[in-house]
C-alpha atoms as an extended CHARMM CRD file, in Angstrom:
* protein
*
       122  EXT
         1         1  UNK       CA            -41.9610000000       49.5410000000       36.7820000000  PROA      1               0.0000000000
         2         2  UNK       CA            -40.1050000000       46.9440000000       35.9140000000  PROA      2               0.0000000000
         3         3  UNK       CA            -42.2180000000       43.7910000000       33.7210000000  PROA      3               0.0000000000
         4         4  UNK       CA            -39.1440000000       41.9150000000       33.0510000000  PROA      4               0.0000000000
         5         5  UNK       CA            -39.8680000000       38.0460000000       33.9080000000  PROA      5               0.0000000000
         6         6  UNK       CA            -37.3030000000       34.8580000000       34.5970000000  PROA      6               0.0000000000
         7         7  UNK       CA            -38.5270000000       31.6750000000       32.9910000000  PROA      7               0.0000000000
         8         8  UNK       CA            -37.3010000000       28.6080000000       34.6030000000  PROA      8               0.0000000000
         9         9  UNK       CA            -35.2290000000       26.6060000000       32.6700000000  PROA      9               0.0000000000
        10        10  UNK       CA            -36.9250000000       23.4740000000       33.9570000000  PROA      10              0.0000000000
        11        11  UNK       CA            -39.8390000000       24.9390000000       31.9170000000  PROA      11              0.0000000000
        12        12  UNK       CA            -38.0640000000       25.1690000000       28.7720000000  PROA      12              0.0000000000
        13        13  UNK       CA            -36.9210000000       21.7930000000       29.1130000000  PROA      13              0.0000000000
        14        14  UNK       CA            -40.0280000000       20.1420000000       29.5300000000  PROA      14              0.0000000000
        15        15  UNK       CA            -41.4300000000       22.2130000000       26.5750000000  PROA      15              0.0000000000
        16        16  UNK       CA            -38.4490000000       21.3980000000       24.4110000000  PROA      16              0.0000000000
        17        17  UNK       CA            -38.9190000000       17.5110000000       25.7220000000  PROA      17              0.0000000000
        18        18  UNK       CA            -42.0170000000       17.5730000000       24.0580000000  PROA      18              0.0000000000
        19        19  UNK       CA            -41.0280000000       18.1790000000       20.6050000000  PROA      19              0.0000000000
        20        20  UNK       CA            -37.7410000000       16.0520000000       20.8370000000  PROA      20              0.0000000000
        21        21  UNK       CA            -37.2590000000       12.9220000000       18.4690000000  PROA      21              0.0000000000
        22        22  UNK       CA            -36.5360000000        9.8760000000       19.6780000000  PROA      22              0.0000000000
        23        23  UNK       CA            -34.5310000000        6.8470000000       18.6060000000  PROA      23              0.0000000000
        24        24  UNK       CA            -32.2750000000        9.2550000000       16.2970000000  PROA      24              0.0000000000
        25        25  UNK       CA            -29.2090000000        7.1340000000       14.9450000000  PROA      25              0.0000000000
        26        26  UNK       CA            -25.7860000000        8.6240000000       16.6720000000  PROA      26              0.0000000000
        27        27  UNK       CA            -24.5330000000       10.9960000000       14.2650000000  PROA      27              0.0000000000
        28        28  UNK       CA            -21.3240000000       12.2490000000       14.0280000000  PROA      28              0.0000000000
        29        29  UNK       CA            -18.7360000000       14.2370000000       11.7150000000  PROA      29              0.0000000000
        30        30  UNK       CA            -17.9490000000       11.8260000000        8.6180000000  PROA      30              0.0000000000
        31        31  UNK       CA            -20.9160000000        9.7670000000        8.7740000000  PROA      31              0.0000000000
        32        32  UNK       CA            -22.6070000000        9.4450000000        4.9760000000  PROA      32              0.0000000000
        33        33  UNK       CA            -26.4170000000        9.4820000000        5.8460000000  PROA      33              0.0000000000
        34        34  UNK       CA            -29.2590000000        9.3570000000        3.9120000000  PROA      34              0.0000000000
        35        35  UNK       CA            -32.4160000000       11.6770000000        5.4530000000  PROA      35              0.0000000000
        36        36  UNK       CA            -35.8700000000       11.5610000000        4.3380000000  PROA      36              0.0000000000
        37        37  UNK       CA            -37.3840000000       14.9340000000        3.9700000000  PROA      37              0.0000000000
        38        38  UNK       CA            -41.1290000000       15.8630000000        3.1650000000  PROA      38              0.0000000000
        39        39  UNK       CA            -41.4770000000       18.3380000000        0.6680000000  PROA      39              0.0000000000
        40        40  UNK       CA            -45.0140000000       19.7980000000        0.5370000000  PROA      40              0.0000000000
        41        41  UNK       CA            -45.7820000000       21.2780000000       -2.7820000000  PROA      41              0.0000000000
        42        42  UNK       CA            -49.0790000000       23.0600000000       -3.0870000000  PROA      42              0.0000000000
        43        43  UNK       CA            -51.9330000000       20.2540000000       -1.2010000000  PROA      43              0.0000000000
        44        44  UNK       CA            -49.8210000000       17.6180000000       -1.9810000000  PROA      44              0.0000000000
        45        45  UNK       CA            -46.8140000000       16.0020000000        0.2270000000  PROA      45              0.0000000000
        46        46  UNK       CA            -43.5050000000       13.6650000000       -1.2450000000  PROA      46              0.0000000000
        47        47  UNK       CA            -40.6190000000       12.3680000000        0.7960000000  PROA      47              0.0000000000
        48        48  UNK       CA            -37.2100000000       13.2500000000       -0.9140000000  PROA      48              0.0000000000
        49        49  UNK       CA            -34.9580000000       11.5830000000       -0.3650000000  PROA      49              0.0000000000
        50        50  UNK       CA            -31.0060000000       13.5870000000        0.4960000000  PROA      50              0.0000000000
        51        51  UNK       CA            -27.9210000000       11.5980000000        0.6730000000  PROA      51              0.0000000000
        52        52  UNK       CA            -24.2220000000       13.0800000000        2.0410000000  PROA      52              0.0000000000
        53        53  UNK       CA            -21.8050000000       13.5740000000        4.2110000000  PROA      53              0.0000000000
        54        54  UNK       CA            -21.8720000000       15.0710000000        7.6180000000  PROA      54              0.0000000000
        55        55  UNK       CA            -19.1760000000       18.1250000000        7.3570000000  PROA      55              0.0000000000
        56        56  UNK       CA            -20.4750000000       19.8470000000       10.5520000000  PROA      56              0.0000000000
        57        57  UNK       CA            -23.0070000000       19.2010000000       13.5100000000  PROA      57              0.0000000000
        58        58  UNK       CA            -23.7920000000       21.7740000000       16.3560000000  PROA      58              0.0000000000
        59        59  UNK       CA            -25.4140000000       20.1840000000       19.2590000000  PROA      59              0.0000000000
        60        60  UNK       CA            -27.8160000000       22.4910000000       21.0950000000  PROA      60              0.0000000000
        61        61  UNK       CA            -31.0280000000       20.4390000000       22.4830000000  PROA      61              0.0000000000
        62        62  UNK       CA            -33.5600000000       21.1310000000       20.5110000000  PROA      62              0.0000000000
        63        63  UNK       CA            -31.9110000000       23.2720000000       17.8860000000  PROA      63              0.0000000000
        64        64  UNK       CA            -29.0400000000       20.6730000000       16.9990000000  PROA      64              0.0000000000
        65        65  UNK       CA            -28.4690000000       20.5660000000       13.2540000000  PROA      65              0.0000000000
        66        66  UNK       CA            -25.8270000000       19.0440000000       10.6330000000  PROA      66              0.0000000000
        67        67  UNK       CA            -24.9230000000       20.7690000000        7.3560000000  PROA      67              0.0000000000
        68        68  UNK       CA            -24.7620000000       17.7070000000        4.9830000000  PROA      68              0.0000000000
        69        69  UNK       CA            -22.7620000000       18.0480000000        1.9730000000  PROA      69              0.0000000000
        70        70  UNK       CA            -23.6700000000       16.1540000000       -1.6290000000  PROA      70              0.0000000000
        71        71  UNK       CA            -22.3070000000       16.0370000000       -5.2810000000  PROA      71              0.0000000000
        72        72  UNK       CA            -25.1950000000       16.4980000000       -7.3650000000  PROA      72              0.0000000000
        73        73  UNK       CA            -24.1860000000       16.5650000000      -11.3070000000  PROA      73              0.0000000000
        74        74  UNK       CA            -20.6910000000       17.6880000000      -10.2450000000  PROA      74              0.0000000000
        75        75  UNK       CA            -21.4470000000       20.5390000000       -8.1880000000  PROA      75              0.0000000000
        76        76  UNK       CA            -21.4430000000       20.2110000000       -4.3050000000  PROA      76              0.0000000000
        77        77  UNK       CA            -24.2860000000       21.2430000000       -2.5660000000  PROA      77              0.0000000000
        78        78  UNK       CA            -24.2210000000       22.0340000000        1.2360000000  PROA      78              0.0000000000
        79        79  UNK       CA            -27.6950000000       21.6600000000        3.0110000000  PROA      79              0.0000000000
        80        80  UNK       CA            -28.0210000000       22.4660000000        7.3420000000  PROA      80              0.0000000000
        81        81  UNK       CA            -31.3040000000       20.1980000000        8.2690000000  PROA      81              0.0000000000
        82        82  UNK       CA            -32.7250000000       20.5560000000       11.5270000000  PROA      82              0.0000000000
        83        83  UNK       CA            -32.3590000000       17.2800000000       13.9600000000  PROA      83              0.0000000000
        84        84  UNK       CA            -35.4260000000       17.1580000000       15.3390000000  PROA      84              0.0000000000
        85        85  UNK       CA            -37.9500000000       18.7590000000       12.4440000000  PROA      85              0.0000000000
        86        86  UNK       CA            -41.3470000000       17.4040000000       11.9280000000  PROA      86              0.0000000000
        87        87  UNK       CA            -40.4400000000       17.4470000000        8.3340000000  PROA      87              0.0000000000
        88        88  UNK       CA            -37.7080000000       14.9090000000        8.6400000000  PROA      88              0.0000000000
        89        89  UNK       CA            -39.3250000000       11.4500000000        8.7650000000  PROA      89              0.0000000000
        90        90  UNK       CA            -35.9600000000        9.7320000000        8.8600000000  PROA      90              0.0000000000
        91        91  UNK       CA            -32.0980000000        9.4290000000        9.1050000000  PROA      91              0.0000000000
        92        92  UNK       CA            -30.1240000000        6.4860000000        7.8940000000  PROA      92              0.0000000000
        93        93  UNK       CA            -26.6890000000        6.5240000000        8.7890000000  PROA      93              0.0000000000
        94        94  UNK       CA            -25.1160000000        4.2070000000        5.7410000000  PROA      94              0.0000000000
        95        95  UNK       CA            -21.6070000000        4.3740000000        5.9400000000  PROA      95              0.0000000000
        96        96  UNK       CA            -19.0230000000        6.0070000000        9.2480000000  PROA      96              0.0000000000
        97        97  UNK       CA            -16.0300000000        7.3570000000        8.4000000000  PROA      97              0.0000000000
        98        98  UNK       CA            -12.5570000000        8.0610000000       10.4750000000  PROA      98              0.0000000000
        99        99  UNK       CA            -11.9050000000       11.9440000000       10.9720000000  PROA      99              0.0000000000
       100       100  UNK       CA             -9.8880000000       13.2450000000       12.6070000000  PROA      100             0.0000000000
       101       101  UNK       CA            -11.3160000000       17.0930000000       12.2300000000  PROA      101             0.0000000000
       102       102  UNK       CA            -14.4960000000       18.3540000000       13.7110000000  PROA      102             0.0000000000
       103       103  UNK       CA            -15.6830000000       20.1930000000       10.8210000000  PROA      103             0.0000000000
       104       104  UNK       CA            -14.6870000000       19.0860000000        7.2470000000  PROA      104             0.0000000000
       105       105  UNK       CA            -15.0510000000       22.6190000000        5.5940000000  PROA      105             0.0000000000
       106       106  UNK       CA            -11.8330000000       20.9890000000        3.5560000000  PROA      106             0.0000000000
       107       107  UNK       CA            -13.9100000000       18.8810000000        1.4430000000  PROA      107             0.0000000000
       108       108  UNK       CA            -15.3210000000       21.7080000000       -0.1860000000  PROA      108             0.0000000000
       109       109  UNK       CA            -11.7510000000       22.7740000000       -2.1150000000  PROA      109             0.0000000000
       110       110  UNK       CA            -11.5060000000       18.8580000000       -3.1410000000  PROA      110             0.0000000000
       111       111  UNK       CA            -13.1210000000       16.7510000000       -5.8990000000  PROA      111             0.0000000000
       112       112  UNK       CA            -13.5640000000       13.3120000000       -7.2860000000  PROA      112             0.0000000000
       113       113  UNK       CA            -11.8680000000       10.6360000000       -5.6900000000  PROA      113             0.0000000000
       114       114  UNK       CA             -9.5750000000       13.3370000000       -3.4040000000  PROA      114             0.0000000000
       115       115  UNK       CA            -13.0990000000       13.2930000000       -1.2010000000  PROA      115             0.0000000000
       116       116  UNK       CA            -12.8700000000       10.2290000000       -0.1280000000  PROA      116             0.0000000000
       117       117  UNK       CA            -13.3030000000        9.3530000000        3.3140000000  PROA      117             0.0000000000
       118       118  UNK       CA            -11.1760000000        6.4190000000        5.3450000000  PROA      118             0.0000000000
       119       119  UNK       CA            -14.0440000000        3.7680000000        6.3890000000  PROA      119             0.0000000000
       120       120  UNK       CA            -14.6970000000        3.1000000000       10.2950000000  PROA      120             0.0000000000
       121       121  UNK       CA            -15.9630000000       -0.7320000000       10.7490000000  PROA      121             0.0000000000
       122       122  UNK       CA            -17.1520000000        0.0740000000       14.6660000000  PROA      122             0.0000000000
């Protein structure tokens, strides 16, 4: 016997349509964006706030992410959030940047004012 089943992918979509954000800023490689992140810690629940640069962005419906990277007390940290997770109440896109690269895995070998980004005024 054979149980194997098709699911439509009209089906998916609507399910996936369901638990897609709306009114996300564009993002896009270079950006510096600053995302607000619940944290739940025991019964209680903070929003931290994250601030960094978009090194790399996969865009796959539902599952899109960006790995954003950050200096915090002189060591880099790299972080992949999830576009559309409950957790994240908010992304801020504060400063765009002119790449020409669609990942910026370089930035990881650089430091100080070598990381620098050219500023886009579009």
């Amino acid at each position: 016997m054979n149980f194997s089943t098709s699911i439509s992918p009209q089906i998916i979509k609507n399910v996936e349509n369901k638990y897609k954000k709306v009114g996300l800023p564009l993002l896009s490689i270079g950006d510096t964006v600053k995302i607000s992140l619940l944290i739940k810690e025991g019964t209680k629940e903070r929003i931290q706030l994250n601030q960094g640069v978009i090194i790399a962005k996969s865009n796959s419906q539902l599952t899109s992410t960006i790995t954003v990277r950050s200096n915090l007390q002189g060591i880099g940290v790299e972080r992949v959030y999830l576009i559309h997770s409950p957790l994240i109440k908010n992304i801020e896109v504060l400063r765009k940047s002119k790449v020409r690269r669609s990942k910026l895995y370089y930035l990881r070998n650089l430091s100080g004012k070598a990381t620098r980004l050219k500023q886009r005024f579009n």
